[in-house]
mmCIF file of the N, C-alpha and C atoms, coordinates in Angstrom:
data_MODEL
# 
_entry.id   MODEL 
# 
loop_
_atom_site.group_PDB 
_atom_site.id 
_atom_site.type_symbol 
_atom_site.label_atom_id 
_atom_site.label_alt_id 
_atom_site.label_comp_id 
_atom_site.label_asym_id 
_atom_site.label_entity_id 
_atom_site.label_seq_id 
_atom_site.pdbx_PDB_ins_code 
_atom_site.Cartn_x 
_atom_site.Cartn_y 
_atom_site.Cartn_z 
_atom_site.occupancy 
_atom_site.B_iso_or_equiv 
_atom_site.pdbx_formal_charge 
_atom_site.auth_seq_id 
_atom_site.auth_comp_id 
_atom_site.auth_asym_id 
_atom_site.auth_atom_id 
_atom_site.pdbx_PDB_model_num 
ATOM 1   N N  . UNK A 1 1  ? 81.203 1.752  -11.781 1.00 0.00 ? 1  UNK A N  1 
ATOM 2   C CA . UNK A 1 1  ? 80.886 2.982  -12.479 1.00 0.00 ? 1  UNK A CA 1 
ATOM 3   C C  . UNK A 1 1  ? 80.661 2.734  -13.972 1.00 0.00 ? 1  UNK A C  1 
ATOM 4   N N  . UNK A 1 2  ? 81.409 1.812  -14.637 1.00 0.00 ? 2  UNK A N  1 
ATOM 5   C CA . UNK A 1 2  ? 81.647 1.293  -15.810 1.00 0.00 ? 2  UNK A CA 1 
ATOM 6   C C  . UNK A 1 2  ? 80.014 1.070  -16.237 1.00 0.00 ? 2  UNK A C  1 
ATOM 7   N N  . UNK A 1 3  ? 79.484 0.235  -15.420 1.00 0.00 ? 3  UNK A N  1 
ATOM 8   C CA . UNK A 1 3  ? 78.571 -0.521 -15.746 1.00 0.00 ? 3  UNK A CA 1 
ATOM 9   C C  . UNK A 1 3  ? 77.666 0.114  -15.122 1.00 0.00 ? 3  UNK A C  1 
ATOM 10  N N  . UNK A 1 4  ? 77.679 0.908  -14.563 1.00 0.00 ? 4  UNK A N  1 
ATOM 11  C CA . UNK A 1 4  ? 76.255 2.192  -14.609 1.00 0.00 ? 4  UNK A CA 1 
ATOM 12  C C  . UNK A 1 4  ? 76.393 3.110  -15.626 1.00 0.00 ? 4  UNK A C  1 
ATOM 13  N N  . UNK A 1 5  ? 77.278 3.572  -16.190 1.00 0.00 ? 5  UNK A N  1 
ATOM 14  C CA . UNK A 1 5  ? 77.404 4.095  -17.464 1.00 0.00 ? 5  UNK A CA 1 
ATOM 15  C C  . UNK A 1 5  ? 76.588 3.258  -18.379 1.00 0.00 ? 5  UNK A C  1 
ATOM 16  N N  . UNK A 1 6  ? 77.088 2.182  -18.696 1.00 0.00 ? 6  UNK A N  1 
ATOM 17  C CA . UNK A 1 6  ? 76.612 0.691  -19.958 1.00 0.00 ? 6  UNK A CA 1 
ATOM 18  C C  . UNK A 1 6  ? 75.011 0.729  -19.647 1.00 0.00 ? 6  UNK A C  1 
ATOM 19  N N  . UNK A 1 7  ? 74.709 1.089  -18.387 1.00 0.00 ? 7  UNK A N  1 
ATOM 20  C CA . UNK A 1 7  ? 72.812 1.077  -18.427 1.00 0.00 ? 7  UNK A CA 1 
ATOM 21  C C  . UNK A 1 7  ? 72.606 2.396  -18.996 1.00 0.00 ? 7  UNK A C  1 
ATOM 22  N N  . UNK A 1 8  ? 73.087 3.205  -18.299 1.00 0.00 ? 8  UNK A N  1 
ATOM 23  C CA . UNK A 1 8  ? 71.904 4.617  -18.920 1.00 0.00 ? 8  UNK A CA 1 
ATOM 24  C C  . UNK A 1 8  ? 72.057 4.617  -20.297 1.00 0.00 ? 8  UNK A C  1 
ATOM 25  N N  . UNK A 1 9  ? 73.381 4.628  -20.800 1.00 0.00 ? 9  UNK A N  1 
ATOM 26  C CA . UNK A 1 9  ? 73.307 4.357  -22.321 1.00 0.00 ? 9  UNK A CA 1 
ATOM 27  C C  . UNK A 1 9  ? 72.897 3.515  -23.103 1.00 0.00 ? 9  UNK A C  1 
ATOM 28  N N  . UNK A 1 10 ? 72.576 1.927  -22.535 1.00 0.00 ? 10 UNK A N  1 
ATOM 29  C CA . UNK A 1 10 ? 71.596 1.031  -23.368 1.00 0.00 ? 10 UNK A CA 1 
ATOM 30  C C  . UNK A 1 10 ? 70.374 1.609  -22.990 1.00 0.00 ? 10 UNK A C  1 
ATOM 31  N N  . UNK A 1 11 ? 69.790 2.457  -21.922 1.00 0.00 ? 11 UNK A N  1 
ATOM 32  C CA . UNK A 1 11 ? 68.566 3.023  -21.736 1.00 0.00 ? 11 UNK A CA 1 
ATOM 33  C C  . UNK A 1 11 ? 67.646 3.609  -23.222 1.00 0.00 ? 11 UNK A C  1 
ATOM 34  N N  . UNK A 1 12 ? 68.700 4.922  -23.131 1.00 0.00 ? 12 UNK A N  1 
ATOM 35  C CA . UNK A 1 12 ? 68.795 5.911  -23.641 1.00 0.00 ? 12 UNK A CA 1 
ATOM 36  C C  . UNK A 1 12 ? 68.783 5.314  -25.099 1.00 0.00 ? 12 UNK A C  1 
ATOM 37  N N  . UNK A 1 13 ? 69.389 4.041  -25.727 1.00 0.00 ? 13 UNK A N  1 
ATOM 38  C CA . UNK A 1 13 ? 69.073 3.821  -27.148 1.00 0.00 ? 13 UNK A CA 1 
ATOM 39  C C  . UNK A 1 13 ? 68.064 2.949  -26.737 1.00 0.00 ? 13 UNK A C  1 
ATOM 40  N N  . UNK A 1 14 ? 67.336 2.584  -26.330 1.00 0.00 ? 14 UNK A N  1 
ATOM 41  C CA . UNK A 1 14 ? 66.171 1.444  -26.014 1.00 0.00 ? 14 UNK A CA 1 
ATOM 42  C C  . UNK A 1 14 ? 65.264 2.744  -26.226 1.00 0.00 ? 14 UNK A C  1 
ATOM 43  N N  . UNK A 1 15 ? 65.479 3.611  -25.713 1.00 0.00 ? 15 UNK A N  1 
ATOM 44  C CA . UNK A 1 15 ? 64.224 4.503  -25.419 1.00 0.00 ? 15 UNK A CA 1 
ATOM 45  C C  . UNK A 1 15 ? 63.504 5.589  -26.730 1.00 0.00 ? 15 UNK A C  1 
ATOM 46  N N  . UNK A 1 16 ? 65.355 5.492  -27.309 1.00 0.00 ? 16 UNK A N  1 
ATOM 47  C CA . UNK A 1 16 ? 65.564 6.284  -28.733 1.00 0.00 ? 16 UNK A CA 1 
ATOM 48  C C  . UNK A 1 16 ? 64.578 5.662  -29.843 1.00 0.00 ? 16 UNK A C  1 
ATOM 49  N N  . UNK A 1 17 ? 64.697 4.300  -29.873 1.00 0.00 ? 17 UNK A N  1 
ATOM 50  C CA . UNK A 1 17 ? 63.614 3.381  -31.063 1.00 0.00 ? 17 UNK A CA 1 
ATOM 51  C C  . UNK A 1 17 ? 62.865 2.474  -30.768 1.00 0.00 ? 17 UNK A C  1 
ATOM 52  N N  . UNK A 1 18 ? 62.171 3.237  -29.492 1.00 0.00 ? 18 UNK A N  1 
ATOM 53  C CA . UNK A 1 18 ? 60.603 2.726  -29.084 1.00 0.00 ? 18 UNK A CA 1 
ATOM 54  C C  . UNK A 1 18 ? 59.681 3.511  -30.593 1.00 0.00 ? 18 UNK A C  1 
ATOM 55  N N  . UNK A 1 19 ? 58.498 2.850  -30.761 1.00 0.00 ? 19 UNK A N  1 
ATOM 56  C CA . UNK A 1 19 ? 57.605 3.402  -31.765 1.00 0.00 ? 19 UNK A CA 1 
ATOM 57  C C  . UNK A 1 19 ? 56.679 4.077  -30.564 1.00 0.00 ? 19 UNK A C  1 
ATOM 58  N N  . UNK A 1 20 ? 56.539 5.396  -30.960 1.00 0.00 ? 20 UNK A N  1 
ATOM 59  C CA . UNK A 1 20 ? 55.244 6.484  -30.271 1.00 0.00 ? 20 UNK A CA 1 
ATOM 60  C C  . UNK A 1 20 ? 54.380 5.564  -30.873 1.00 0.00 ? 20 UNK A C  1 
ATOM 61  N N  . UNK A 1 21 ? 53.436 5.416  -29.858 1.00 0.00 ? 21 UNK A N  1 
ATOM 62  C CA . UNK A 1 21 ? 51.801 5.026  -30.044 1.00 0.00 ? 21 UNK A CA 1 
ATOM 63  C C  . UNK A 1 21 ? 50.557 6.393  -31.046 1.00 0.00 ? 21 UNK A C  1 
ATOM 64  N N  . UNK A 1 22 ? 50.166 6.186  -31.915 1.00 0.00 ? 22 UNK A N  1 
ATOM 65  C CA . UNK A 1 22 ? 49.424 6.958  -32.447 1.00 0.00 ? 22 UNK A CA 1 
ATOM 66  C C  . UNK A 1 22 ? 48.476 7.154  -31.811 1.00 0.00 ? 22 UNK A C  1 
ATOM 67  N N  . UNK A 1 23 ? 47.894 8.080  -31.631 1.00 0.00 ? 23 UNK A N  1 
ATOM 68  C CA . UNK A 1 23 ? 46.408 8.533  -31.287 1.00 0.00 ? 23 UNK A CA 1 
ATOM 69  C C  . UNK A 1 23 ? 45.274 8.489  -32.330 1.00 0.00 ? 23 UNK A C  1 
ATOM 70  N N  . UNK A 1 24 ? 44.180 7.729  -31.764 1.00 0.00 ? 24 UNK A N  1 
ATOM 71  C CA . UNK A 1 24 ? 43.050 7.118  -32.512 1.00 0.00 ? 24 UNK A CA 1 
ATOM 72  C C  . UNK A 1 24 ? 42.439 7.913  -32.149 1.00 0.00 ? 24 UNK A C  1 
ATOM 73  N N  . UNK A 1 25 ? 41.082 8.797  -33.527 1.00 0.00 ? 25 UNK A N  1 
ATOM 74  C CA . UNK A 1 25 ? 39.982 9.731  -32.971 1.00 0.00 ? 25 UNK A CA 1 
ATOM 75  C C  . UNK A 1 25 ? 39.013 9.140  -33.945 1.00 0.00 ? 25 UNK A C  1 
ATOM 76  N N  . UNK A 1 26 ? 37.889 10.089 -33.944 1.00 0.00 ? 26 UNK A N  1 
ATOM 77  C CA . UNK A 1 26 ? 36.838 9.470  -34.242 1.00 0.00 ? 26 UNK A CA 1 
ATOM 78  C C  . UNK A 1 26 ? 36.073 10.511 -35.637 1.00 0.00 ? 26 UNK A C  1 
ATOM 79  N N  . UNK A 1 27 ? 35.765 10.529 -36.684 1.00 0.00 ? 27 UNK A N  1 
ATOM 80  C CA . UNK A 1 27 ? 34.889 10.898 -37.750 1.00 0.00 ? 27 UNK A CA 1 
ATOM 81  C C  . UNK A 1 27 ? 33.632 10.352 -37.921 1.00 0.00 ? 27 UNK A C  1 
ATOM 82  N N  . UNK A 1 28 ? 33.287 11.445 -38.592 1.00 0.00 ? 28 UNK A N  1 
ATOM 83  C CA . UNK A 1 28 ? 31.666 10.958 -39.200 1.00 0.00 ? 28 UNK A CA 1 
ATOM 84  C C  . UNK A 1 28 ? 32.063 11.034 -40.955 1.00 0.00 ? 28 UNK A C  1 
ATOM 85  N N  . UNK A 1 29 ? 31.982 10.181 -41.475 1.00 0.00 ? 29 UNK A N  1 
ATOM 86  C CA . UNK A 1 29 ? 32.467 9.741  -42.681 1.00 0.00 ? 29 UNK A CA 1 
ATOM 87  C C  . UNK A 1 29 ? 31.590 10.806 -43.578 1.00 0.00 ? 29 UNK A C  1 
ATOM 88  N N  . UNK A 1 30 ? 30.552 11.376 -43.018 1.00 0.00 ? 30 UNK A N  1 
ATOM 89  C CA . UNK A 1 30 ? 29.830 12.299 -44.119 1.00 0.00 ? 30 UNK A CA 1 
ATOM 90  C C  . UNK A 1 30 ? 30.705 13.249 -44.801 1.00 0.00 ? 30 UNK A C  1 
ATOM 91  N N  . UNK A 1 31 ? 29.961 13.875 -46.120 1.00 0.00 ? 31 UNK A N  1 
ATOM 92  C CA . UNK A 1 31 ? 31.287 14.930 -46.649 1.00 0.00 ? 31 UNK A CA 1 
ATOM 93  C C  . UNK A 1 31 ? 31.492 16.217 -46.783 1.00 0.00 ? 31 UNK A C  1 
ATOM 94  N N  . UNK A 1 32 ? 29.915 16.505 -45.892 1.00 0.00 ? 32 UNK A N  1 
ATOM 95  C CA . UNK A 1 32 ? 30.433 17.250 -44.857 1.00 0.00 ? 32 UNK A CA 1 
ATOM 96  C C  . UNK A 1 32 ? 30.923 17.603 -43.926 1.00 0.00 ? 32 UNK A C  1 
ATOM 97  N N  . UNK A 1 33 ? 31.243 16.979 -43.038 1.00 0.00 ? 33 UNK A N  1 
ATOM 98  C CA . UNK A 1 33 ? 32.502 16.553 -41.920 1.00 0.00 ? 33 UNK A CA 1 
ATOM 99  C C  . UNK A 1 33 ? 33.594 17.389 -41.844 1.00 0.00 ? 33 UNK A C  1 
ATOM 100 N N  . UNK A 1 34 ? 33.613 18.034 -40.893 1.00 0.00 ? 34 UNK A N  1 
ATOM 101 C CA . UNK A 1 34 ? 35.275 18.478 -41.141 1.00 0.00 ? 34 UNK A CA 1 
ATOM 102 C C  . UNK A 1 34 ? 35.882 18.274 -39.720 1.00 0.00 ? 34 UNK A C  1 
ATOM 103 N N  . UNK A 1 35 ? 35.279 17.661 -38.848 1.00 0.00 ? 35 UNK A N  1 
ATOM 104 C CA . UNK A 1 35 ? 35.604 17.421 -37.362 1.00 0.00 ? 35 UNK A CA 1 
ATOM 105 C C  . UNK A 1 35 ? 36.485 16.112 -37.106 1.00 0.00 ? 35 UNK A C  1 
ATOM 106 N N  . UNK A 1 36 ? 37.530 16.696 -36.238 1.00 0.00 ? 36 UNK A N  1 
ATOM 107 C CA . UNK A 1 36 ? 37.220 14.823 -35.227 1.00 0.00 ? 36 UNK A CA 1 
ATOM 108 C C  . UNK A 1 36 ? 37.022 15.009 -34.233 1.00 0.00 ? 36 UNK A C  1 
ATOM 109 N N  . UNK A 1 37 ? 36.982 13.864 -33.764 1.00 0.00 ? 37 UNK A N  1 
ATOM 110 C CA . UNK A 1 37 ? 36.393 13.845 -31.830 1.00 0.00 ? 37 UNK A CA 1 
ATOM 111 C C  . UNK A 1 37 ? 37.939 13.165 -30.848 1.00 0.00 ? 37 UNK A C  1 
ATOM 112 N N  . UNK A 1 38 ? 37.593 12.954 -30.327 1.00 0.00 ? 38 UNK A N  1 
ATOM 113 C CA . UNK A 1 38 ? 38.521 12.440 -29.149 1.00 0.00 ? 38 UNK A CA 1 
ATOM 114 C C  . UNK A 1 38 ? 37.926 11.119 -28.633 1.00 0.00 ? 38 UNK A C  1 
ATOM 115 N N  . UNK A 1 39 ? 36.473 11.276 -27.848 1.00 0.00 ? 39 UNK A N  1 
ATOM 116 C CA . UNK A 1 39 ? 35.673 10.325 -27.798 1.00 0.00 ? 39 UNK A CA 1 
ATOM 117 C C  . UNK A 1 39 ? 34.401 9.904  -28.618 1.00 0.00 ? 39 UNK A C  1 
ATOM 118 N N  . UNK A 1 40 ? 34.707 8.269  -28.607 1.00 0.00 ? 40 UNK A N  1 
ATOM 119 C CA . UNK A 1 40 ? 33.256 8.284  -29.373 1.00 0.00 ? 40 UNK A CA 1 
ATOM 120 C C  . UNK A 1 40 ? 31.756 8.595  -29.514 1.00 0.00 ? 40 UNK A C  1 
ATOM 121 N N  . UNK A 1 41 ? 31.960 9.446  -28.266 1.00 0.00 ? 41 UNK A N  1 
ATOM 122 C CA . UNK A 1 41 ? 30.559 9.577  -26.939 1.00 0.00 ? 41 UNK A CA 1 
ATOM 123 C C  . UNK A 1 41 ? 30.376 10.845 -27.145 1.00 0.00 ? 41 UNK A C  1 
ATOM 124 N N  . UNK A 1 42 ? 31.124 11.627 -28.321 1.00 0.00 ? 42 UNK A N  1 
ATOM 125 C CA . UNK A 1 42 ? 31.166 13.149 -28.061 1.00 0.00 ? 42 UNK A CA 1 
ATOM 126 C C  . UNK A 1 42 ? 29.865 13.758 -28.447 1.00 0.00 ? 42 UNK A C  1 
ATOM 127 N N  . UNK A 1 43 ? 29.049 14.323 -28.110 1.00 0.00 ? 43 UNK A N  1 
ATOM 128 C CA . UNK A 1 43 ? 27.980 15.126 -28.458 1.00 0.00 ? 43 UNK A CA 1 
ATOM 129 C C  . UNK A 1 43 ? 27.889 15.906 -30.138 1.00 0.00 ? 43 UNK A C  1 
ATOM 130 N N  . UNK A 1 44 ? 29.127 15.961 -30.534 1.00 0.00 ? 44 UNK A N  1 
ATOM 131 C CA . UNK A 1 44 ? 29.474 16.445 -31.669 1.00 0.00 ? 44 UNK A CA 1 
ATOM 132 C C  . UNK A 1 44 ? 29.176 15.980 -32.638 1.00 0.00 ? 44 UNK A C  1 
ATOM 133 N N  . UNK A 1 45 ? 29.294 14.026 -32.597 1.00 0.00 ? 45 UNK A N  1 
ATOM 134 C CA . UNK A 1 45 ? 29.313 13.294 -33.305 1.00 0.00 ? 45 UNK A CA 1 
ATOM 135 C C  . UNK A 1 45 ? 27.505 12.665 -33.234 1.00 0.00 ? 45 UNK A C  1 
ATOM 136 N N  . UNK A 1 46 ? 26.601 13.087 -32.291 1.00 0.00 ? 46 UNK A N  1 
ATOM 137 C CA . UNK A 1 46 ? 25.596 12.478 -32.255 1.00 0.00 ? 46 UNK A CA 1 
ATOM 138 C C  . UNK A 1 46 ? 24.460 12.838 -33.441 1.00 0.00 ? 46 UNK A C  1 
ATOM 139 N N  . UNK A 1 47 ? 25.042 13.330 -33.785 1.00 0.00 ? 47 UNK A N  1 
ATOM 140 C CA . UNK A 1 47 ? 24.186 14.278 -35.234 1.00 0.00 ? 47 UNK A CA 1 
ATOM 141 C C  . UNK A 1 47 ? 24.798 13.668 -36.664 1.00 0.00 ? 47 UNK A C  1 
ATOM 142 N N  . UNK A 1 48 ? 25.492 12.413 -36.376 1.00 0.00 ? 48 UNK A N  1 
ATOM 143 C CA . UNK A 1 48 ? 26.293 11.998 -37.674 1.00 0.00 ? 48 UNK A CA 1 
ATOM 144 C C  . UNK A 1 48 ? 25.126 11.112 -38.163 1.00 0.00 ? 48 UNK A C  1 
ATOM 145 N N  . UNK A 1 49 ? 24.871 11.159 -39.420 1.00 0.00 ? 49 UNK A N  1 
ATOM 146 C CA . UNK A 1 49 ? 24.008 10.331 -39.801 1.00 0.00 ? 49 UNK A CA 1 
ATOM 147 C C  . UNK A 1 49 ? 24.669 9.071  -40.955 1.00 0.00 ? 49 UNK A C  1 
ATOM 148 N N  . UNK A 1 50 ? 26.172 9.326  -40.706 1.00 0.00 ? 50 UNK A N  1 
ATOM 149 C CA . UNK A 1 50 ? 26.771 8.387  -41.748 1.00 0.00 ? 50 UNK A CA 1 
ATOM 150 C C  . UNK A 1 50 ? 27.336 7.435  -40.306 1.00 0.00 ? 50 UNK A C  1 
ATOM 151 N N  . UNK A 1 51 ? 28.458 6.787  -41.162 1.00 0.00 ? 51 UNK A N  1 
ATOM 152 C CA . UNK A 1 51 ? 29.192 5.948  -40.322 1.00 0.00 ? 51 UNK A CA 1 
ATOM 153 C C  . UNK A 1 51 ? 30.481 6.216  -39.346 1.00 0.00 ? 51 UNK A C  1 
ATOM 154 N N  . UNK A 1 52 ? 30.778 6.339  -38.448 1.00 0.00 ? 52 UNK A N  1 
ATOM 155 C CA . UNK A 1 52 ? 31.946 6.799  -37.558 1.00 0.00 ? 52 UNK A CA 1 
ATOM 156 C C  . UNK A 1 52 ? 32.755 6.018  -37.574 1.00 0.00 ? 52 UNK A C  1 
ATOM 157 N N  . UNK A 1 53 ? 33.772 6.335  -37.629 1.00 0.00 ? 53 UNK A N  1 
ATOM 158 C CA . UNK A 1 53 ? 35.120 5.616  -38.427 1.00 0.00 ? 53 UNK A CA 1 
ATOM 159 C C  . UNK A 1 53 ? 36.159 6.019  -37.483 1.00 0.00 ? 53 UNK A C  1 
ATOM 160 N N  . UNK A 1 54 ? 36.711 4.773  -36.930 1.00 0.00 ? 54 UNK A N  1 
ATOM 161 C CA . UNK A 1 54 ? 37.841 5.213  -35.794 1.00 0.00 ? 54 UNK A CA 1 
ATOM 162 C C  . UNK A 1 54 ? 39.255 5.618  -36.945 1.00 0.00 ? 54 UNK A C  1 
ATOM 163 N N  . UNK A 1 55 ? 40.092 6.562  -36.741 1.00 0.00 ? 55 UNK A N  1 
ATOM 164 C CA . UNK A 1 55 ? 41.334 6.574  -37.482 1.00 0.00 ? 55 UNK A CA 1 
ATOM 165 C C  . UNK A 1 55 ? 42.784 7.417  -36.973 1.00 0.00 ? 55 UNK A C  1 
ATOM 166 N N  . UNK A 1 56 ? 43.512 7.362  -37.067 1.00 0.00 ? 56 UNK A N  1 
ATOM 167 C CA . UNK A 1 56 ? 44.725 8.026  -36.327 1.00 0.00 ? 56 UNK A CA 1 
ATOM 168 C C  . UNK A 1 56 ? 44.687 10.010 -36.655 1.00 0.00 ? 56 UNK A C  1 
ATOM 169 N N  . UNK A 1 57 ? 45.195 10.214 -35.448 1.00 0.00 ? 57 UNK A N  1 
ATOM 170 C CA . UNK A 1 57 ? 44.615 12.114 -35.482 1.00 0.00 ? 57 UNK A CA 1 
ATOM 171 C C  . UNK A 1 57 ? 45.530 13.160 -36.393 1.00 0.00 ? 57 UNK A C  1 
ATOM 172 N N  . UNK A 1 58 ? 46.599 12.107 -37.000 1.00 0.00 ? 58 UNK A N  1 
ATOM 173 C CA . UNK A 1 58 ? 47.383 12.798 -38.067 1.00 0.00 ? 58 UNK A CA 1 
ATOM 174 C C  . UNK A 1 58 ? 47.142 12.633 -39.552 1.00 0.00 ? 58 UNK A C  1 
ATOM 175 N N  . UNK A 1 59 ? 46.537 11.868 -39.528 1.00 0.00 ? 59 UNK A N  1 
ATOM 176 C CA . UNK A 1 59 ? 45.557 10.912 -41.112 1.00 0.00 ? 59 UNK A CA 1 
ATOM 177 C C  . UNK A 1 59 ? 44.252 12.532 -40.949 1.00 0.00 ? 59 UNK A C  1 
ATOM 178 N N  . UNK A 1 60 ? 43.363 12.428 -39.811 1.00 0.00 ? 60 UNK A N  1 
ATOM 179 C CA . UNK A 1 60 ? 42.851 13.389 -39.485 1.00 0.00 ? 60 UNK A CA 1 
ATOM 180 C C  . UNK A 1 60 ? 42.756 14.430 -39.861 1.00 0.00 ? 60 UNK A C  1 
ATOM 181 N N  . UNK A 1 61 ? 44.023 14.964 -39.548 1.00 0.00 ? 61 UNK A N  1 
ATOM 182 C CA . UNK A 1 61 ? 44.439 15.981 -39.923 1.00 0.00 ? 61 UNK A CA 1 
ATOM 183 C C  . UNK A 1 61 ? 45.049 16.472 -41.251 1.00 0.00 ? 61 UNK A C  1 
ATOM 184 N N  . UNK A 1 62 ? 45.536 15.682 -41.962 1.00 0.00 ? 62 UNK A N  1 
ATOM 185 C CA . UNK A 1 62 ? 45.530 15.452 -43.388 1.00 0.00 ? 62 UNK A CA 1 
ATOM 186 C C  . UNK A 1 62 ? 45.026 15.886 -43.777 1.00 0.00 ? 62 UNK A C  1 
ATOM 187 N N  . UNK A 1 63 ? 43.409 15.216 -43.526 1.00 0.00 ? 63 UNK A N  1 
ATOM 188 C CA . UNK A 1 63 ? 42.493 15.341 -44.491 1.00 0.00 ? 63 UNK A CA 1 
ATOM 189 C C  . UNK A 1 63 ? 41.341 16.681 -44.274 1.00 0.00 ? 63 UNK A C  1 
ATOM 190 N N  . UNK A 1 64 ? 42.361 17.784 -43.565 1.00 0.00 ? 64 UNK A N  1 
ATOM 191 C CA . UNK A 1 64 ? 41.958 19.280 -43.189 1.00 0.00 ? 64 UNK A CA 1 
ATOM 192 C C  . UNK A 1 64 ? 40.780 19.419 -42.150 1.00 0.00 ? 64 UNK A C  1 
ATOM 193 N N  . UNK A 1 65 ? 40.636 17.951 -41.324 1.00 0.00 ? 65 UNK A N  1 
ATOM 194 C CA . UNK A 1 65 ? 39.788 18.126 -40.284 1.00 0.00 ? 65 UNK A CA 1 
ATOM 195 C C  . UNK A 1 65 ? 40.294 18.737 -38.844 1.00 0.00 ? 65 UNK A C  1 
ATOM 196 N N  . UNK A 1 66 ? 39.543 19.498 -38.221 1.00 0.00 ? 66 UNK A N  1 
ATOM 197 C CA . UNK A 1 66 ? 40.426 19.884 -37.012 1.00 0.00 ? 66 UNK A CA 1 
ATOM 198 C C  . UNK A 1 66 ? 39.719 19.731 -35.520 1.00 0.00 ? 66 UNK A C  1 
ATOM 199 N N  . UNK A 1 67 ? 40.437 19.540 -34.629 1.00 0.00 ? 67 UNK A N  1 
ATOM 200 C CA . UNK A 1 67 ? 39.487 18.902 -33.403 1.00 0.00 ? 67 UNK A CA 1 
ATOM 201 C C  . UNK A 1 67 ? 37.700 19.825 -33.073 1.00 0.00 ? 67 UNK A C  1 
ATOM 202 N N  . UNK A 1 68 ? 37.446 19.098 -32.783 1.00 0.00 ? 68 UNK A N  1 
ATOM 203 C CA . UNK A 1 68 ? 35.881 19.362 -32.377 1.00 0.00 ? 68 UNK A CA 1 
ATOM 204 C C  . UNK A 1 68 ? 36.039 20.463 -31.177 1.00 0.00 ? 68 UNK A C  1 
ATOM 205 N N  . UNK A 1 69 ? 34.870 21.625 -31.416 1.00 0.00 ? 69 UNK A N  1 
ATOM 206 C CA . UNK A 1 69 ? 34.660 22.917 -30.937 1.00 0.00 ? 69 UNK A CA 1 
ATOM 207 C C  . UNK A 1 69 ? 34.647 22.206 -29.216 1.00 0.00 ? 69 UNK A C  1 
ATOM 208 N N  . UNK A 1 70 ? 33.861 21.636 -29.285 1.00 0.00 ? 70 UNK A N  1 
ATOM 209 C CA . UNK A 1 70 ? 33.040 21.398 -28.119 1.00 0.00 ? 70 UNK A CA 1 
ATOM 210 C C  . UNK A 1 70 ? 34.176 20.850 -27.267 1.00 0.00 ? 70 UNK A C  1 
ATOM 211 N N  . UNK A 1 71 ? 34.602 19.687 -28.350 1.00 0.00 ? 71 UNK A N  1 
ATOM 212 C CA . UNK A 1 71 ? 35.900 18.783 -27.004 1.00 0.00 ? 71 UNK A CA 1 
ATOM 213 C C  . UNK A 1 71 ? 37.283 20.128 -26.757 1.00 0.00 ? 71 UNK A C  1 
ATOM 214 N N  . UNK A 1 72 ? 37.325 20.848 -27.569 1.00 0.00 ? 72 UNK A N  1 
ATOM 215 C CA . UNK A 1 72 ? 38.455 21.686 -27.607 1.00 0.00 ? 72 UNK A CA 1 
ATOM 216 C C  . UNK A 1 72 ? 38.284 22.663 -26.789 1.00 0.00 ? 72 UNK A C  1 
ATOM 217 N N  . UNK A 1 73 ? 37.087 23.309 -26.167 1.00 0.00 ? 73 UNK A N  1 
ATOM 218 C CA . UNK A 1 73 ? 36.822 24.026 -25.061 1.00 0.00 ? 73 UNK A CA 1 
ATOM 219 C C  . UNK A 1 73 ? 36.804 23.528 -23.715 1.00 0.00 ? 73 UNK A C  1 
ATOM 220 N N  . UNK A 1 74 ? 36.273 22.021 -24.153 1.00 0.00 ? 74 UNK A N  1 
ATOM 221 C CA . UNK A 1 74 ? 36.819 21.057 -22.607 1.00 0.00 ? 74 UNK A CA 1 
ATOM 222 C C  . UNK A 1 74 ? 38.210 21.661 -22.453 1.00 0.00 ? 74 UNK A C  1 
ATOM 223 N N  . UNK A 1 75 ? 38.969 21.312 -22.845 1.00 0.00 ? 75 UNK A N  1 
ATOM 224 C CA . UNK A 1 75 ? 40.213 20.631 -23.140 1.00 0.00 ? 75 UNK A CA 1 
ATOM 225 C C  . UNK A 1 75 ? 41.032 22.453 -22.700 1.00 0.00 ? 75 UNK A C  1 
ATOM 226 N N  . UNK A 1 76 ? 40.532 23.432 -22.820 1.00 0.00 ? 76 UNK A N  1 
ATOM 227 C CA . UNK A 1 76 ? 41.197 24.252 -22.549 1.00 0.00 ? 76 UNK A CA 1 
ATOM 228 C C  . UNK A 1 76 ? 40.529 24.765 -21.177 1.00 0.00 ? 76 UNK A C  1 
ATOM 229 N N  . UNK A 1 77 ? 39.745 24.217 -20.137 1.00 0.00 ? 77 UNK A N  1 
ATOM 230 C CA . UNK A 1 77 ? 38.869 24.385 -19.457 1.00 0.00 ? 77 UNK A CA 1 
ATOM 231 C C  . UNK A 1 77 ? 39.734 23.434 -18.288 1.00 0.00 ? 77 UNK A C  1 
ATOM 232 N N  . UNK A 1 78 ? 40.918 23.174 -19.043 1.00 0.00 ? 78 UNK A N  1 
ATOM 233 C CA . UNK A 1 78 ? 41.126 21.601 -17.634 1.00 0.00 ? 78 UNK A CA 1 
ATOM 234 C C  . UNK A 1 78 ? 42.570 22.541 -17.290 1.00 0.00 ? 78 UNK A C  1 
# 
């Protein structure tokens, strides 16, 4: 019993200070831009005439961009 206790609780701190994986999205570096995408394939982004720049969706968001119309109607559609 001892030592099924000693696992769930080394679990449970193993599990405590794993690093979350960030989520990578996608910009069009123009400055007009205020989007990101999800995929790089998004229809949203095919009209970018600058450079698309992969970057994490909280940097993203920072910088007062907010998810793309188009992927965000998917996305409430599923």
């Amino acid at each position: 019993m001892k030592k099924y206790i000693l696992l769930i609780f080394a679990t449970l701190i193993l599990t405590a200070f794993q690093e979350k994986k960030e989520e990578k999205v996608f910009i069009c570096k123009s400055v007009a831009s205020n989007r990101y995408h999800l995929k790089k394939t998004c229809r949203g982004l095919s009209t970018c005439k600058t450079e698309i720049k992969t970057i994490l969706r909280k940097k993203a968001e920072n910088y007062g961009r907010t998810l793309c119309k188009i992927e965000a109607k998917h996305l409430k559609g599923k």
